[in-house]
C-alpha positions as CSV (number, residue, x, y, z in Angstrom):
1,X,165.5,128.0,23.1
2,X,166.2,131.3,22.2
3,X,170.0,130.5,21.1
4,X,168.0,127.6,18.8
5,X,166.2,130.9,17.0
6,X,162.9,130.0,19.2
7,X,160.2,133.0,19.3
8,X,157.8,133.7,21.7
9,X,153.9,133.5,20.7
10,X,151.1,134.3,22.4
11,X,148.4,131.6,23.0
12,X,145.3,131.5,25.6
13,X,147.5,132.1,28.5
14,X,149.7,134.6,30.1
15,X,153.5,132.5,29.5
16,X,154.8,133.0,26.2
17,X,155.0,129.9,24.1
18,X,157.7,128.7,22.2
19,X,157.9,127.5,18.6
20,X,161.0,127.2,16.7
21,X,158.7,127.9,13.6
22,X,160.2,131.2,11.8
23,X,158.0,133.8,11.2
24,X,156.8,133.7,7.7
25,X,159.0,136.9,5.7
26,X,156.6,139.6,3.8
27,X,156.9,139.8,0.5
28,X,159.1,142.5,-0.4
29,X,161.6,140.4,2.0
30,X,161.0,137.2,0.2
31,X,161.9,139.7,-3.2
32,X,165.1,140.7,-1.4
33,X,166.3,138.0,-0.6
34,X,165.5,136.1,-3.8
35,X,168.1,138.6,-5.5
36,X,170.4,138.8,-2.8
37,X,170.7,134.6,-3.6
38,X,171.1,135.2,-7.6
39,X,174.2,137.9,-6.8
40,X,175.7,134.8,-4.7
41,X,175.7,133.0,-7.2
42,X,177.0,135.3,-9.5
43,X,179.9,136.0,-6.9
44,X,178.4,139.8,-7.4
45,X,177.7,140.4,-4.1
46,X,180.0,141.9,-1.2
47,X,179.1,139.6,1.9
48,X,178.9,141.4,4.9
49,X,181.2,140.6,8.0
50,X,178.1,139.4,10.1
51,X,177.6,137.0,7.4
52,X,181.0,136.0,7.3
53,X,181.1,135.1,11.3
54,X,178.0,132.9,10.8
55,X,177.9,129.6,10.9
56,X,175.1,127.4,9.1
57,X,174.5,124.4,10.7
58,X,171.6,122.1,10.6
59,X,169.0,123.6,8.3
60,X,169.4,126.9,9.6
61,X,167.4,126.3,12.7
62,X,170.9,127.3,14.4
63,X,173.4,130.2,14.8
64,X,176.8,129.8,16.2
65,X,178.9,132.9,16.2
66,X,182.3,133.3,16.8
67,X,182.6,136.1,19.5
68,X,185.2,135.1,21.6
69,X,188.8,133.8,20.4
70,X,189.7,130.3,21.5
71,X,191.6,130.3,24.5
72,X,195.2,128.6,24.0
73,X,196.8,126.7,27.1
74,X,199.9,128.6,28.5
75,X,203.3,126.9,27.6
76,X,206.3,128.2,29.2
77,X,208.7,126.8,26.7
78,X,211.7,129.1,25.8
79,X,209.7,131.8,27.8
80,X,211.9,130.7,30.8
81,X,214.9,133.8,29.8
82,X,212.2,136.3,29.0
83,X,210.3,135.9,32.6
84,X,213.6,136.3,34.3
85,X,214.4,139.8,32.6
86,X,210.9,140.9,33.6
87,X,210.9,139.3,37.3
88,X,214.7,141.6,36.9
89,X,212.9,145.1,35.8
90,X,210.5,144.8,38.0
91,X,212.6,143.9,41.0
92,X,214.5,147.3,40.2
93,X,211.9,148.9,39.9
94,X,210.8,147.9,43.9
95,X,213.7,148.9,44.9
96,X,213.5,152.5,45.3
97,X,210.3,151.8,46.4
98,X,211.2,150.0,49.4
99,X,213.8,152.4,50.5
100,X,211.6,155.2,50.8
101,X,209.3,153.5,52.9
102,X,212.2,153.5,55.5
103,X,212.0,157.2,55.5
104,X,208.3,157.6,57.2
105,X,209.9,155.0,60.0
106,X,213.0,157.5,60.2
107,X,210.5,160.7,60.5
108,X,208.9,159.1,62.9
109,X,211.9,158.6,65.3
110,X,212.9,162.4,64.5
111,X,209.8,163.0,66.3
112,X,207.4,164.3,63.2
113,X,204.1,164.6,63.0
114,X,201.9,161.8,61.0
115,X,200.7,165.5,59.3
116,X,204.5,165.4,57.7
117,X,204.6,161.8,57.1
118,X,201.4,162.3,54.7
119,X,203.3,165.1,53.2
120,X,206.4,162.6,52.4
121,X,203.5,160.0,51.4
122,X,203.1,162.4,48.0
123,X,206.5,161.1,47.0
124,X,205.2,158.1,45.3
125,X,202.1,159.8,43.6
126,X,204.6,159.9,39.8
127,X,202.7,156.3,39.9
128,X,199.1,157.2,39.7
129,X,200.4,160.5,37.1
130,X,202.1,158.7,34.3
131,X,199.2,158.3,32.5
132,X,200.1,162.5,31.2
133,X,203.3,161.3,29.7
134,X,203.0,157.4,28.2
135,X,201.5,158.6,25.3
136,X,204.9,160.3,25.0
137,X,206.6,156.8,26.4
138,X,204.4,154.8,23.6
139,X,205.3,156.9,21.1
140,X,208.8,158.2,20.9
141,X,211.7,155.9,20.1
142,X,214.7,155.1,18.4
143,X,213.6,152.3,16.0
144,X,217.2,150.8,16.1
145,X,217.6,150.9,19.7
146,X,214.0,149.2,21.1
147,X,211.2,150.9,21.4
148,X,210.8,150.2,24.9
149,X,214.5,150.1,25.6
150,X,214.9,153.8,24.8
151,X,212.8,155.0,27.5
152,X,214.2,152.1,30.0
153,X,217.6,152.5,29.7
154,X,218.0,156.0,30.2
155,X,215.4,156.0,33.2
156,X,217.1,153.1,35.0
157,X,220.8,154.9,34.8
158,X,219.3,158.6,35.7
159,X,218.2,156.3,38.9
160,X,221.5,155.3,39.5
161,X,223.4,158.3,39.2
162,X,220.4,160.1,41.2
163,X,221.0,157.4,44.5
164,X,224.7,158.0,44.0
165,X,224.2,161.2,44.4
166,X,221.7,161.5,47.4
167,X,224.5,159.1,49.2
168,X,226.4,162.6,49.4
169,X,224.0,164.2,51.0
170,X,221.3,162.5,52.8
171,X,222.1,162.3,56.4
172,X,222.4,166.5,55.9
173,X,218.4,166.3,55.3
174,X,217.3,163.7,57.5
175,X,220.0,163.2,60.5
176,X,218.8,167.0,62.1
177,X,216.9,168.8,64.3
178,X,213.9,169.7,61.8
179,X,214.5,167.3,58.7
180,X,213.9,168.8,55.7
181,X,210.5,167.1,54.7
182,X,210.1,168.9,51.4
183,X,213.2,168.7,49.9
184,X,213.4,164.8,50.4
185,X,210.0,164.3,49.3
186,X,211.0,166.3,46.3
187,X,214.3,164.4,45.5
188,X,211.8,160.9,45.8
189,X,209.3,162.3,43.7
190,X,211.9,162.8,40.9
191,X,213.3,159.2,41.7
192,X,209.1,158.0,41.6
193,X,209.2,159.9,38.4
194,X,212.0,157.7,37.0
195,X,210.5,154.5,38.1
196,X,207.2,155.5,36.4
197,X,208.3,156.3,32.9
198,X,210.5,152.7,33.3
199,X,207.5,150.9,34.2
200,X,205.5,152.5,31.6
201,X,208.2,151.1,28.9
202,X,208.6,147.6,31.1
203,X,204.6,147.4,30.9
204,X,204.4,147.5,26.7
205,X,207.6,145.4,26.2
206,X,205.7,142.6,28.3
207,X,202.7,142.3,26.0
208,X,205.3,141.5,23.4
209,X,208.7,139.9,25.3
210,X,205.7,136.8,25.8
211,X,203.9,135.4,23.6
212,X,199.7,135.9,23.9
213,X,198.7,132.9,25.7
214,X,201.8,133.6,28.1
215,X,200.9,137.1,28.5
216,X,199.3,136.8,31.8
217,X,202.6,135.9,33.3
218,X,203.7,139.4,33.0
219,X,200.8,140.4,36.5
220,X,203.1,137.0,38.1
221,X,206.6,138.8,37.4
222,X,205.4,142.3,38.0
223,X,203.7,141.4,41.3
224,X,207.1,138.7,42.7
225,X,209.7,141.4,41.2
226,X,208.4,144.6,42.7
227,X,207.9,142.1,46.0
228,X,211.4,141.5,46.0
229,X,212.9,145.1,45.1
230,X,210.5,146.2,47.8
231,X,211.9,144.1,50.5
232,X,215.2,144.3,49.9
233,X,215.0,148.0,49.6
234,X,212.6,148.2,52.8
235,X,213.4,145.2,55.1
236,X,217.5,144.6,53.5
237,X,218.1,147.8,54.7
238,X,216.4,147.6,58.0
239,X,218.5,144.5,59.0
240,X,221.8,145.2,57.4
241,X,221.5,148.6,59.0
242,X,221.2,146.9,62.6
243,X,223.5,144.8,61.7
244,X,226.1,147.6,61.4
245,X,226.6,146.4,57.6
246,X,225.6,149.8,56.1
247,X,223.9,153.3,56.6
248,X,221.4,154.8,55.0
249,X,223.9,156.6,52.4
250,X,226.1,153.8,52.1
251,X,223.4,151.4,51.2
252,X,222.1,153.9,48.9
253,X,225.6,154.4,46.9
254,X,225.3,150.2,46.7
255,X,221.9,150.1,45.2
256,X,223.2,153.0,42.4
257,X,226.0,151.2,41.4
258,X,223.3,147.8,40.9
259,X,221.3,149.9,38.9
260,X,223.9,150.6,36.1
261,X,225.8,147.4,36.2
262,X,221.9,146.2,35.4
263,X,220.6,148.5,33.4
264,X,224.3,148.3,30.8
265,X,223.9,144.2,31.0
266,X,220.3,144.1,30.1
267,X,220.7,147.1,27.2
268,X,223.4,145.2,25.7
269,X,222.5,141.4,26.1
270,X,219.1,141.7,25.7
271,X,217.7,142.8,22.2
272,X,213.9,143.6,21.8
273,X,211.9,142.6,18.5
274,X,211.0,145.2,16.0
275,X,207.7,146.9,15.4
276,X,205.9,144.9,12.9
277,X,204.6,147.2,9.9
278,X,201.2,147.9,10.4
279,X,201.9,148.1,14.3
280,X,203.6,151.3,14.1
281,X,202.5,153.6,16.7
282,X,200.5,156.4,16.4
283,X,201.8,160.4,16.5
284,X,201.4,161.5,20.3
285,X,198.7,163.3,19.7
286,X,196.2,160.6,18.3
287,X,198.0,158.8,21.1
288,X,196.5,161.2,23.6
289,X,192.9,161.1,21.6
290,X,192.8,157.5,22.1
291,X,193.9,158.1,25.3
292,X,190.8,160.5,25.9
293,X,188.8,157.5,23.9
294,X,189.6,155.2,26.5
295,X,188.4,157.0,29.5
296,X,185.2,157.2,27.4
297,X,184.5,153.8,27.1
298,X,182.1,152.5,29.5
299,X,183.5,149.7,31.0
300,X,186.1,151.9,31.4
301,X,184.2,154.3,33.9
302,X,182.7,151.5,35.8
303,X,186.4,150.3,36.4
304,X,187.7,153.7,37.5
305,X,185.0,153.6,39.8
306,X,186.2,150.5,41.5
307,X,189.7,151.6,41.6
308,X,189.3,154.5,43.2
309,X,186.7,153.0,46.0
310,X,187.6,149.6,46.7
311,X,191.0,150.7,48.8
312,X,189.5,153.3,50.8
313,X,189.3,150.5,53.9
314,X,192.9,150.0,54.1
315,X,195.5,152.5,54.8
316,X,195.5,151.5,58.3
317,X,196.7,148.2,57.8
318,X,198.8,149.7,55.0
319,X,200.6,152.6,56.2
320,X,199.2,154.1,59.7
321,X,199.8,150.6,61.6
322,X,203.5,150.5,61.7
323,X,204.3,153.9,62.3
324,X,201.7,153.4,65.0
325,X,203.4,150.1,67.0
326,X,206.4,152.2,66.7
327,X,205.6,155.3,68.8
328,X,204.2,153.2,71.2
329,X,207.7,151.8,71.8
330,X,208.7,148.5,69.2
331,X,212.0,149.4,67.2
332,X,211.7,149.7,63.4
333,X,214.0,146.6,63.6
334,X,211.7,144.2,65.1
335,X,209.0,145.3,62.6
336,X,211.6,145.0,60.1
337,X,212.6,141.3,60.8
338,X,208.9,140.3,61.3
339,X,209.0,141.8,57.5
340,X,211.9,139.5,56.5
341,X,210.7,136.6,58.0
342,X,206.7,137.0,55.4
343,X,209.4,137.9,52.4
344,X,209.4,134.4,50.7
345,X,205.5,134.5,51.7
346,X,205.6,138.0,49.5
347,X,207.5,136.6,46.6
348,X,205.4,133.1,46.0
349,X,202.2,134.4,46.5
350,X,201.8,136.1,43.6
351,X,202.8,132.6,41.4
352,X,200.5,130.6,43.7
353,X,197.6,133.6,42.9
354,X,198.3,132.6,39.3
355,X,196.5,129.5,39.0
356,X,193.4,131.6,40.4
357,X,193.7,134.3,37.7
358,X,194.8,132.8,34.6
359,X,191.3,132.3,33.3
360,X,188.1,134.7,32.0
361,X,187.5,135.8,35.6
362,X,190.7,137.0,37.7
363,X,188.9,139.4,40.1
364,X,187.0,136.9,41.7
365,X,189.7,135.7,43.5
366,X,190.1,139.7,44.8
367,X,186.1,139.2,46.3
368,X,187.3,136.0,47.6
369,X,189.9,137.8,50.2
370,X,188.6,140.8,50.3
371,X,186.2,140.5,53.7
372,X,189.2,139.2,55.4
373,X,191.2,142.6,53.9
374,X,188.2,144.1,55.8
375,X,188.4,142.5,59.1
376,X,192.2,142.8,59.7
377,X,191.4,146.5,59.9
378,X,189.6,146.2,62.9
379,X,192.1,143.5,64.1
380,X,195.5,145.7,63.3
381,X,193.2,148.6,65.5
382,X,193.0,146.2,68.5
383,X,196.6,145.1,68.1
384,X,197.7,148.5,68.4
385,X,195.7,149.5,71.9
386,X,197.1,145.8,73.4
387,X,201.0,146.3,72.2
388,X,203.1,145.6,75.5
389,X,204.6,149.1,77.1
390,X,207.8,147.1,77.2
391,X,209.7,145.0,74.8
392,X,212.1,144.2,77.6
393,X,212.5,141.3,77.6
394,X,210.7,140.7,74.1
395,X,207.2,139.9,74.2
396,X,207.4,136.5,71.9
397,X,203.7,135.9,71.5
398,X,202.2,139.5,70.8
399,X,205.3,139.1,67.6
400,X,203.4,135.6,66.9
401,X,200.1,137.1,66.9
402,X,201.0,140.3,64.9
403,X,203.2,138.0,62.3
404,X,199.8,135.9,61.7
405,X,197.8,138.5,61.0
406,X,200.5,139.9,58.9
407,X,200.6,136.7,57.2
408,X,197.0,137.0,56.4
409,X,197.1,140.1,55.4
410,X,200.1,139.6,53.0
411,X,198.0,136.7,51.5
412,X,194.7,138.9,50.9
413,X,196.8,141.6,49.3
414,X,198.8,140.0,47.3
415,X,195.3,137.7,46.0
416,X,194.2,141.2,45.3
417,X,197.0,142.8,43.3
418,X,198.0,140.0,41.2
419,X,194.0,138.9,40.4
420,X,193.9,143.0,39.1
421,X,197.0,143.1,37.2
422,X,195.7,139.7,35.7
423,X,192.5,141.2,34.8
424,X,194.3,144.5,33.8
425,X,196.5,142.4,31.3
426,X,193.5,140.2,29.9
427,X,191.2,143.4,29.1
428,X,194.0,145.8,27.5
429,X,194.5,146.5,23.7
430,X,197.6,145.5,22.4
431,X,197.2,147.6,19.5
432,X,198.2,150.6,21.5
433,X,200.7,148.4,23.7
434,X,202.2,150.2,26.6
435,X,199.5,152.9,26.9
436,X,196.3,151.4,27.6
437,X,197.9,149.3,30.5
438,X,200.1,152.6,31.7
439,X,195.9,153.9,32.1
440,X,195.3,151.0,34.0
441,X,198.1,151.1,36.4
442,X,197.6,154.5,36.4
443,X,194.2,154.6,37.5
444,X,194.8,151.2,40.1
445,X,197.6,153.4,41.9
446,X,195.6,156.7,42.3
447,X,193.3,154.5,43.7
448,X,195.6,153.0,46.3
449,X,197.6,156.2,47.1
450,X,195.0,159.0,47.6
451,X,193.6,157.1,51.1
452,X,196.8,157.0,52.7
453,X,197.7,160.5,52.0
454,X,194.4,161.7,53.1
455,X,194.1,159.2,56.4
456,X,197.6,160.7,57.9
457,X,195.8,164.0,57.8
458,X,193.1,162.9,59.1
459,X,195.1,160.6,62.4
460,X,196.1,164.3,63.3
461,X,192.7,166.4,62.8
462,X,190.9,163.0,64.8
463,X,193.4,163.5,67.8
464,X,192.8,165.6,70.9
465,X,194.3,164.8,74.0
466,X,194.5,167.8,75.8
467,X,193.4,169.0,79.0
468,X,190.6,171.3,77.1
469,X,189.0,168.8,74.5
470,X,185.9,167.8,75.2
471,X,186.4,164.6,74.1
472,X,190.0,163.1,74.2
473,X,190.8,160.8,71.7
474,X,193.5,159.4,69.2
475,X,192.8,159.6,65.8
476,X,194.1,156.6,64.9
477,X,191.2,154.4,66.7
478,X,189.0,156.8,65.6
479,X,190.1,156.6,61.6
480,X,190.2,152.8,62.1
481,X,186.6,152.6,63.1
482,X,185.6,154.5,60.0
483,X,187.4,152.2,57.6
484,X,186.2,149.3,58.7
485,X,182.8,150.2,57.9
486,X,183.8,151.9,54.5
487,X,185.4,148.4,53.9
488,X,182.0,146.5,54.6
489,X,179.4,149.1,53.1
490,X,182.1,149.0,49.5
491,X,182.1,144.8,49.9
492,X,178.2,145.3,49.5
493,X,177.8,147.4,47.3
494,X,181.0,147.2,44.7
495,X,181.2,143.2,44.7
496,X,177.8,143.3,42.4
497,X,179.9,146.0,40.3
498,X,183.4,144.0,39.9
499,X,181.0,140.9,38.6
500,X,179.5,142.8,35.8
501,X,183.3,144.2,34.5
502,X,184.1,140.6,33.8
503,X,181.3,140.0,32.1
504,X,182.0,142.8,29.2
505,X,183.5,141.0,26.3
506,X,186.9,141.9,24.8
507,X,185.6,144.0,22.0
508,X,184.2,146.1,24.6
509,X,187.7,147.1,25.8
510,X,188.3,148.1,23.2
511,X,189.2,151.9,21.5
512,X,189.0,151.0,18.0
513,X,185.6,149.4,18.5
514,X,184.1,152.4,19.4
């Protein structure tokens, strides 16, 4: 009734009636709009742009306004080359990515602390700080080159030449009595640093590479291709490395030399549309205002909020886990083949996620999975304290039992990442292209990299198992315990919170509307 311009009026009761009878105007408002109707039809008056999204119908009993764009069915038609480069980016991209996850399972057998793991941990943390340079990356370019190509190209061949390099030299920092945990995490941080500042460029040339009703493909190739690089960086080295096939240097000379063979076939084969006039970027430093304009907005802060809460529950099940099954005796190898054996669950999932996120409400499908996110906490705990003291011969059915829960767990992260970068790519602006979704991103991987770093600290403070403690205990049981419950009191209290985000409109996401 109210959408039909019905108005409450009191009668001899306490409910409101309703009446679709308007309110009769006073007369200075009957004057006004007596003269506004003469300059109409004089074509003297400026109509306003309310008036211009209105829509008479009936006799005016009715308002329909226009508020939301019409939403166009995705068609894939001559997309098909376009999604391939993408899926191709961002499977480089994973690449470095998976390798230096290898390193904390290396530390681990040289006998280092989890204290020095969470130091190596900061490696990746170029991911949640790239939001200080994409203005720069949005920005700066070479007009005849690409705008996104000019910041791509050079990142991707610096990371080639950089693992050509570190094949020299690795096994001196790592293969030794006291690895050299700084200057490793260093030399990833600066490879980190490369990947950001391409996935910054990769990010902005999506919006445009596909076109807008398509554009929500870009979360499906940036979830499968960073899947991909990850596991063949991670679990392709693991197995080729048991297999004899390659060490750690050798495989990282391989992977430099893929890097620029790609990175020269894509900058030459693959041009990238111009900047439209009047879609010229702004200077850096109105970049970085709207930037600062962003992280005003209010939806904004509500979605920071989230971000930086929602993974607290999980870096058991993401990081602590593995390194704990191996120091109580499996090989990296088996965990590395149980890996292998969920990568073509990794690399579908995120296209069979799609159907779930395509539409006005993509984080739902993250509420949907995320109790069961919560629960193989506690389950990964108990795994731990039951993993046989012998894998001689090789205990068949605790694997069957650890690969179904990985399973699950593979499912309920993936459903989480791809229904955010879904929701991520619906909300953002394209007027300021790469930027607004580098924030995003930005913010999304500060959230998910803090607990880690922060729980392998804590695995050490947690354990005492000397003869003096007064309580002996591991820290890893104990941290599990406390992010289980995080995990159930966020699900409570955040789920409400991740509702109302979706329900902003566009126009609310946006900088210039402010």
């Amino acid at each position: 009734l109210k959408w039909l311009g019905a108005r409450p009026r009191p009668f001899s009761g306490d409910a409101p009636r309703w009446s679709l009878r308007r309110p009769r105007p006073s007369h200075r408002r009957r004057g006004h709009r007596r003269a506004m109707a003469k300059a109409d039809q004089k074509g003297l008056r400026k109509r306003g742009a309310g008036e211009k999204k209105a829509e008479k119908i009936s006799n005016g009993a009715a308002v329909k306004l226009q508020e939301e764009p019409v939403e166009v069915e995705s068609n894939l038609k001559g997309e098909y080359g376009s999604i391939f480069i993408l899926l191709v980016l961002y499977t480089l991209q994973g690449l470095p990515m998976g390798l230096s996850a290898v390193l904390p399972m290396i530390l681990k057998e040289r006998g280092v602390s989890f204290s020095d793991v969470g130091t190596f941990s900061l490696n990746s943390w170029p991911f949640s700080l790239k939001l200080l340079w994409a203005p720069l990356v949005d920005t700066v370019y070479m007009a005849r080159f690409g705008r996104r190509k000019t910041w791509m190209v050079p990142s991707q061949l610096l990371i080639g030449l950089v693992m050509l390099a570190m094949s020299v030299f690795v096994d001196d920092l790592l293969y030794v009595e006291k690895p050299a945990i700084w200057t490793l995490t260093g030399l990833f941080f600066f490879l980190y640093f490369l990947c950001a500042t391409q996935d910054i460029a990769v990010d902005g040339w999506a919006l445009t590479m596909l076109r807008p009703e398509n554009v929500g493909w870009a979360a499906t190739c940036n979830a499968a291709g960073q899947t991909l690089g990850y596991a063949f960086g991670f679990t392709g080295y693991m197995m080729l490395e048991q297999l004899k096939v390659v060490t750690l240097a050798s495989f990282m000379f391989y992977m430099g030399v893929f890097f620029l063979v790609a990175t020269v076939l894509i900058a030459l084969f693959k041009t990238e549309a111009p900047v439209p006039k009047g879609e010229e970027p702004e200077d850096i430093a109105t970049s970085y205002r709207q930037m600062f304009a962003m992280l005003q907005l209010r939806p904004i802060r509500l979605l920071i909020v989230v971000l930086f809460t929602w993974k607290m529950a999980f870096p058991i099940t993401d990081a602590i886990a593995p390194l704990k099954f191996q120091e109580y005796g499996l090989p990296k190898e088996h965990l590395a083949y149980m890996t292998s054996i969920l990568m073509p669950l990794y690399i579908t999932l995120p296209m069979v996620a799609a159907r779930w996120t395509s539409g006005n409400r993509p984080l739902d499908l993250a509420l949907w999975v995320y109790p069961a996110r919560v629960a193989l906490v506690a389950i990964t705990a108990l795994l731990a304290y039951f993993t046989p003291s012998s894998v001689d011969p090789v205990p068949y059915g605790f694997y069957a039992v650890v690969m179904f829960f990985g399973a699950a767990g593979a499912v309920a992260s993936e459903f989480i990442f791809v229904a955010q970068m879904s929701f991520f790519a619906r909300i953002s602006d394209p007027a300021l292209g790469g930027t607004y979704m580098t924030l995003l991103n930005t913010l999304a991987n500060l959230g998910g990299k803090w607990p880690p770093t922060v729980t392998f600290y804590l695995v050490d403070v947690f354990t005492c198992k000397t003869a003096d403690c007064p309580v002996q205990a591991d820290g890893f049981y104990v941290v599990a315990a406390i992010c289980t419950i995080i995990g159930v009191l966020w699900f409570l209290a955040g789920a409400p919170v991740v509702r109302l985000l979706q329900q902003h409109k566009l126009d609310e996401w946006k900088v210039r509307s402010v």
